[in-house]
N, C-alpha and C positions, 0 to 999 in steps of 0.2 A: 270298329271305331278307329278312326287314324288315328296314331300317333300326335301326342301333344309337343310341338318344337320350344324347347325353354327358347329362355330369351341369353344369346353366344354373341360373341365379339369376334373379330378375324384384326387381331395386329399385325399389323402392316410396318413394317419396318424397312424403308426404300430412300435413295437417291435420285433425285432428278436425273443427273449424269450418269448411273449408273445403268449400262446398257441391257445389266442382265433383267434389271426393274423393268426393262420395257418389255425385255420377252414377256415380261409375268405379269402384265400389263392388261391382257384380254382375258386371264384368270379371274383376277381381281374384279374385273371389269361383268364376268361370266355369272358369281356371287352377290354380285350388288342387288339389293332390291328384296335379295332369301328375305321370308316371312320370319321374323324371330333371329334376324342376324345384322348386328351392327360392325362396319369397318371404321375402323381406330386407324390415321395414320401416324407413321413414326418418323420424320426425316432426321439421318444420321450425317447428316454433312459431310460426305466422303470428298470434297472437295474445297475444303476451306482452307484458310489460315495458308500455314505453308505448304499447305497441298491442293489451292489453288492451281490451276492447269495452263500453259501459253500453248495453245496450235501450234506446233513447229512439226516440219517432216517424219520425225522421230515416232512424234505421239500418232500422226497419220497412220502411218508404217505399224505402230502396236494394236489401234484400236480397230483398225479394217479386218482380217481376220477373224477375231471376235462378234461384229458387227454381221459379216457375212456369215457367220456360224449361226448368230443368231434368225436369222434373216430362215436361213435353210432349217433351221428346227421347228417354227413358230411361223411361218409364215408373214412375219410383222415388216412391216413396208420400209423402205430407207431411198431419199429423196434422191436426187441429181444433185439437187441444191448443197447434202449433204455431204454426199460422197467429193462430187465435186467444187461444191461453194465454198460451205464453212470449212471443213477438211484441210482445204488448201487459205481457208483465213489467215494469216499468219500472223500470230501476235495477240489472235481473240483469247481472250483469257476465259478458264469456264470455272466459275466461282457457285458453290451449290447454296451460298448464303439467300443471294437474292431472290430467288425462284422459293426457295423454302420460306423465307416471309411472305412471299406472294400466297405460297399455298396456305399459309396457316391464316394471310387477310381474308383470301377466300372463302375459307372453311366458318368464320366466323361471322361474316356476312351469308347465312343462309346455309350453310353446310356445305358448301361447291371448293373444297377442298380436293376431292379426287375427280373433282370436272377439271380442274386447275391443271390437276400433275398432270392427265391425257393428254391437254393445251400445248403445257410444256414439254412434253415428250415428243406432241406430233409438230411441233416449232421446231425443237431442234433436229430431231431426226430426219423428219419428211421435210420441213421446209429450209433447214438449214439455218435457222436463226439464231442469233444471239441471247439465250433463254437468261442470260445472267445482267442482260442491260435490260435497266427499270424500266424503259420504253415501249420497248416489247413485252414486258411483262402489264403494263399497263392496256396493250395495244389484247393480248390476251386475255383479260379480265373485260373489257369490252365487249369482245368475242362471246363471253359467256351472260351477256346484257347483268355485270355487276355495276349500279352506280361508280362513276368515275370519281368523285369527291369522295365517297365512300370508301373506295379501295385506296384510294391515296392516303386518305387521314388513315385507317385501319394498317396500312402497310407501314406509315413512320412507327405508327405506336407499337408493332410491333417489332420495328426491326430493335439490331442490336444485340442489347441483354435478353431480351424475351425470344426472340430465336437463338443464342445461346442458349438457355435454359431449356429450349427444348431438345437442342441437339444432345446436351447432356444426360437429360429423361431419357431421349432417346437409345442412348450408347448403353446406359443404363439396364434399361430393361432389354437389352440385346446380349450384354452378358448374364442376366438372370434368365434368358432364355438357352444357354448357350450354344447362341449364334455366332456364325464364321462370319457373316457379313449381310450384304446386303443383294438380295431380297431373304428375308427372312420374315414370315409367317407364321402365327400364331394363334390357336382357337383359345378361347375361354369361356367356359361354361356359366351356368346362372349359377353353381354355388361354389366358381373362383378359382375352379380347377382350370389350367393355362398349359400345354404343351405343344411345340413346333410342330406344325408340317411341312416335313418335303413338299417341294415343287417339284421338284426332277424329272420325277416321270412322266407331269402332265402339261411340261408345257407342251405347246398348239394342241392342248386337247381340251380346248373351255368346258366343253359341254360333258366332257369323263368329267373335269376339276369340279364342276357342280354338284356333277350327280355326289361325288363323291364324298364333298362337304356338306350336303346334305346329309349321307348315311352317318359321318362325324358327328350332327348335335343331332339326330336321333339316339345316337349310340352313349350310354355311359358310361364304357369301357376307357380304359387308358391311349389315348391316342398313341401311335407309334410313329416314331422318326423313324426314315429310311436312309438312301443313300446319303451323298454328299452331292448338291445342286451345284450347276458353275454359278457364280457368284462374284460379286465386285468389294471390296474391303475399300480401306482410306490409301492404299497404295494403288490401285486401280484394279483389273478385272482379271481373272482368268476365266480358260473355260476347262 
């Protein structure tokens, strides 16, 4: 007789902006759908308030590197438009508020919260867009045929306080996980038991990161943290 899958959660704990999120992006991406597994997301606003971003040379110069690292471990795509477009924007500000109400208007119209974050990952990355002007974020919600009145009313109601409130949930339960930052990962089981998994090992390996979250909610055993993943915080990314 096979095995009976309880019913596990995968926290998700990510940045729009955060480029290491996007390596871990086809992970995520790879789990979706597991029989008896639901994805929770968590945006920590690594780029609000005064950590807010302007495009200038500097932040070019920091993020390429990174970018290209990611690019060579994961295989994960990065536009012309990127490297060359917005890269050299200068002056676009990359603000993680408004994408993150976007993605929680999304989520709540129908559940198309992590349809959202892909959008906005593959806007800014691959197309080089301004993921942080309302436009585009509307222009993306489109994209995924969400009523346009719908996501408009749902997007005022949320922003603000209510995306605050989640940013602080979110920080929240990232130091109860104790996580370094963001991407940070989290199983929890049907009777509430919650411990981090490394990504490190598997990123561009979707189909290992399956299997092996799969043998995770079969297993009752205590999940074990491994390394240390590169990782993006509220001061921006290392690798």
């Amino acid at each position: 007789m096979a095995a009976v899958i309880q019913k596990h959660v995968l926290h998700y704990v990510f940045d729009s902006l955060c480029g290491w999120c996007y390596a871990a992006a086809p992970l995520v991406d790879a789990v979706r759908g597991l029989d008896g597994l639901q994805i929770v997301l968590h945006s920590g606003g690594m780029m609000v308030g005064e950590y807010r971003q302007k495009i200038d040379i500097h932040w070019r110069d920091y993020v390429m590197p990174h970018d290209l690292r990611i690019a060579q471990l994961t295989g994960q795509p990065f536009g012309e438009a990127y490297f060359e477009g917005l890269l050299r924007d200068m002056g676009a500000v990359m603000d993680s508020e408004p994408p993150t109400t976007a993605i929680l208007a999304a989520e709540e119209l129908g559940g198309h919260g992590l349809d959202m974050l892909h959008a906005i990952q593959h806007a800014h990355y691959v197309d080089g867009r301004r993921i942080s002007d309302l436009q585009v974020l509307a222009e993306l919600a489109a994209g995924l045929s969400l009523d346009a009145e719908a996501f408009q009313r749902s997007f005022v109601q949320l922003s603000g306080a209510r995306t605050h409130e989640h940013f602080r949930a979110s920080r929240t339960l990232l130091q109860e996980l104790h996580g370094q930052g963001f991407p940070t990962l989290a199983l929890e089981s049907g009777e509430g038991q919650i411990a981090r998994i490394d990504v490190g090992d598997w990123l561009g390996k979707p189909e290992a990161w399956r299997q092996h979250v799969l043998e995770l909610m079969k297993s009752s055993g205590h999940i074990q943290t491994q390394g240390e993943a590169p990782m993006c915080d509220v001061n921006g990314c290392k690798v």
